[in-house]
C-alpha positions as CSV (number, residue, x, y, z in Angstrom):
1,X,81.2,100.7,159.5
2,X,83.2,103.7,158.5
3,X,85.6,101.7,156.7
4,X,83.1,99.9,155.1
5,X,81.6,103.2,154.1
6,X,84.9,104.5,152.7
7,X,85.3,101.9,150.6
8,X,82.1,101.8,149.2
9,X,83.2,105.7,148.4
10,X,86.3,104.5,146.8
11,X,84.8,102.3,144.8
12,X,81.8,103.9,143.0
13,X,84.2,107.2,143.1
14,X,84.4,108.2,139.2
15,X,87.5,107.3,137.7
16,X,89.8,110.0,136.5
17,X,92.1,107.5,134.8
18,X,93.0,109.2,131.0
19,X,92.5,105.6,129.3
20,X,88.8,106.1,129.6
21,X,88.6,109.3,128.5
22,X,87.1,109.1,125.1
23,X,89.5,110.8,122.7
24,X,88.1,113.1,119.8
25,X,91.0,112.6,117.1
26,X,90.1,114.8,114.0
27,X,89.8,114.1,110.3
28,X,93.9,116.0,110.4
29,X,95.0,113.6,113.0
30,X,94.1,110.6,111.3
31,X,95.7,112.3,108.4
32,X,99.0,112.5,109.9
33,X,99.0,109.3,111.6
34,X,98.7,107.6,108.4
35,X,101.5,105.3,107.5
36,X,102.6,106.1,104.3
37,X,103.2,102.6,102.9
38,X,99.5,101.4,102.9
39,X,98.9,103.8,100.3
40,X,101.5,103.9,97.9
41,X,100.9,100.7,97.0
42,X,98.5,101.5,94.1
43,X,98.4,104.3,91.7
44,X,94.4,105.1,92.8
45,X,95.0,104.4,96.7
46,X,98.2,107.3,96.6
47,X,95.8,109.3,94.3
48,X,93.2,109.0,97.0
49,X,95.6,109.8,99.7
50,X,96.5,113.0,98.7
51,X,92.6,113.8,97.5
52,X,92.4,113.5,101.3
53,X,95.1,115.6,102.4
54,X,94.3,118.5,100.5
55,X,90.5,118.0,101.6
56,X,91.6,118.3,104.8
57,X,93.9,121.5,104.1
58,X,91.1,123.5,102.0
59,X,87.9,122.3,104.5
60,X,89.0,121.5,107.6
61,X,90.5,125.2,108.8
62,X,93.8,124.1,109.8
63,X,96.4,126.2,112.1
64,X,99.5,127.5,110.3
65,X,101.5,124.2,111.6
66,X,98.9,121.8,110.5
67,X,99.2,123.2,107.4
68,X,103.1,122.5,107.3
69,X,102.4,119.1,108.3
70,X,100.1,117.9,106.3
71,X,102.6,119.9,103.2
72,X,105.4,117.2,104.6
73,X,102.9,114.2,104.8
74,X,101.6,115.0,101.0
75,X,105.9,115.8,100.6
76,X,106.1,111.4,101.7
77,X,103.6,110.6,98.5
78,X,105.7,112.8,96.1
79,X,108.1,111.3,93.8
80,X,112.1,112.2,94.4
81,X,111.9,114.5,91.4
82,X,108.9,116.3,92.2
83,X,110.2,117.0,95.5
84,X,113.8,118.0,94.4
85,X,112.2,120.0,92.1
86,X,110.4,122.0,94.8
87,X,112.3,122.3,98.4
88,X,110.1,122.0,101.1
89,X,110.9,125.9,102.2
90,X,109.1,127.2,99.0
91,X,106.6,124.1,99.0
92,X,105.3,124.9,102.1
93,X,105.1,129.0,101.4
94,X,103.0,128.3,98.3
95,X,100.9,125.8,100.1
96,X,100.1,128.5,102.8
97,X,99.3,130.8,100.6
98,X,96.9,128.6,98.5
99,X,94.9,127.5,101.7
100,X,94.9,131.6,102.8
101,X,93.1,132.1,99.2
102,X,90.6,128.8,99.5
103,X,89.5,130.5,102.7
104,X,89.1,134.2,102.1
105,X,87.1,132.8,98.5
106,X,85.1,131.0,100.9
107,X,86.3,127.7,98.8
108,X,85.9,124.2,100.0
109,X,86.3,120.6,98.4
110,X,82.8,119.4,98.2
111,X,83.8,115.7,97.1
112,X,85.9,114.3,94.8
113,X,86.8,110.9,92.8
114,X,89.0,109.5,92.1
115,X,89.7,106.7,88.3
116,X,88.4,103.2,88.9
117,X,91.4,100.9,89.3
118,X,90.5,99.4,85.6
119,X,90.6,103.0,84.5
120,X,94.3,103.9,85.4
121,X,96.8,104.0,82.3
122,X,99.9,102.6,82.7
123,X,103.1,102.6,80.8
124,X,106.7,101.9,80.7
125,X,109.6,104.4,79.9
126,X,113.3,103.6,80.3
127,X,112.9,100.7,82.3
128,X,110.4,102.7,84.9
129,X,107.0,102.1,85.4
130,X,104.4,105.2,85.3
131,X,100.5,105.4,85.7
132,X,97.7,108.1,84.7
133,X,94.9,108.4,87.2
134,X,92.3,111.0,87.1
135,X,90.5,112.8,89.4
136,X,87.5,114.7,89.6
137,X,87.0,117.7,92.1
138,X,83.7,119.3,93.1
139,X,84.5,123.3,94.0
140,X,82.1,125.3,96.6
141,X,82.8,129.1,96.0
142,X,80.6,130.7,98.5
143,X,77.0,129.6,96.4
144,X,78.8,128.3,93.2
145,X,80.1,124.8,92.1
146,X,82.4,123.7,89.6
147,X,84.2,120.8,88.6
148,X,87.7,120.4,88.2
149,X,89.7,117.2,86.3
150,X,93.2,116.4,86.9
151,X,95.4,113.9,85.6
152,X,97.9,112.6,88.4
153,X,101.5,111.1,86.6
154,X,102.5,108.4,89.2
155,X,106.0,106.2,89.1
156,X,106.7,103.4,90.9
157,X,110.2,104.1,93.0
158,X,112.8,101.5,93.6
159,X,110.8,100.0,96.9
160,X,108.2,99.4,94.6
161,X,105.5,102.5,95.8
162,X,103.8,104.8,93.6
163,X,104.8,108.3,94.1
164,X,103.2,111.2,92.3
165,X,105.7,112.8,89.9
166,X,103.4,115.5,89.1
167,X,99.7,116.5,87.7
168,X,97.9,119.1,85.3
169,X,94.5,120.9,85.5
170,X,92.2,118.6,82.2
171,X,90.6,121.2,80.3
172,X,86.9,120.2,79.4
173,X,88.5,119.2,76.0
174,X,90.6,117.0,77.1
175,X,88.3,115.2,79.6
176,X,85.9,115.0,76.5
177,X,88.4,113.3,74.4
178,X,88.9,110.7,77.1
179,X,85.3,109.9,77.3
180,X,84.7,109.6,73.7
181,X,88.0,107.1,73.2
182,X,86.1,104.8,75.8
């Protein structure tokens, strides 16, 4: 009877084993586990990518080190020239000094989007392929919004991804001129 009673113990004894512990992973994690080539595979999908990424670095409080590595993942997305163009060292100073600022403005992303796939513009130059995407960012400043446009320049590297070569703040003039050439 007492072995009977021991194993009847053992097993409805609570299991401790880690696979069934439900783990939390965060908007960050996901993030960072991302792998890079199912999103560089459109202009609008790398576009969107990054949209996340800096969601995640201006809303989601990082720590100093996720802030590095979510710099490096947005670094994978980047275009050879962009990235040549602006070591990681000095990258990743700026970048932490842009997220210190978001936060003491009390600034968030409130939502963005990103051009319809029929929207992006692309072109060739010397034998390379490029794209234009747009994107559209709604700003929270403690009880203020605003809007912000930017045109993303994307080319396609020699593996065939879309890399972002660089981008530029629209002013409301230029976003005007867009929708009236539609």
């Amino acid at each position: 009877a007492l072995a009977l009673g021991y194993y009847f113990y053992l097993s409805n004894k609570p299991s401790e084993d880690p696979t069934d512990k439900v783990v939390q992973t965060t908007k960050i994690d996901n993030i960072l586990a991302k792998d890079i080539s199912s999103v560089v595979n459109t202009p609008k999908s790398a576009v969107k990518f990054y949209s996340e990424i800096i969601e995640c670095l201006y809303n989601e409080s990082p720590s100093d080190e996720e802030i590095n590595q979510l710099g490096l993942k947005a670094r994978e997305i980047f275009d050879e020239e962009l990235n040549n163009n602006n070591p990681s060292e000095s990258y990743l100073v700026i970048l932490n000094a842009n997220v210190l600022e978001y936060a003491q403005a009390n600034r968030i992303i409130m939502s963005y989007t990103v051009d319809a796939s029929d929207e992006v513009q692309y072109y060739t130059e010397e034998d390379r392929e490029y794209a234009v995407v747009n994107a559209t960012y709604t700003l929270r400043e403690t009880d203020t919004f605003t809007k912000t446009n930017e045109e993303y320049i994307l080319r396609k590297d020699e593996e065939g991804s879309w890399k972002i070569l660089g981008w530029r703040i629209l002013e409301e003039d230029d976003t005007d001129d867009q929708t009236n050439n539609e």
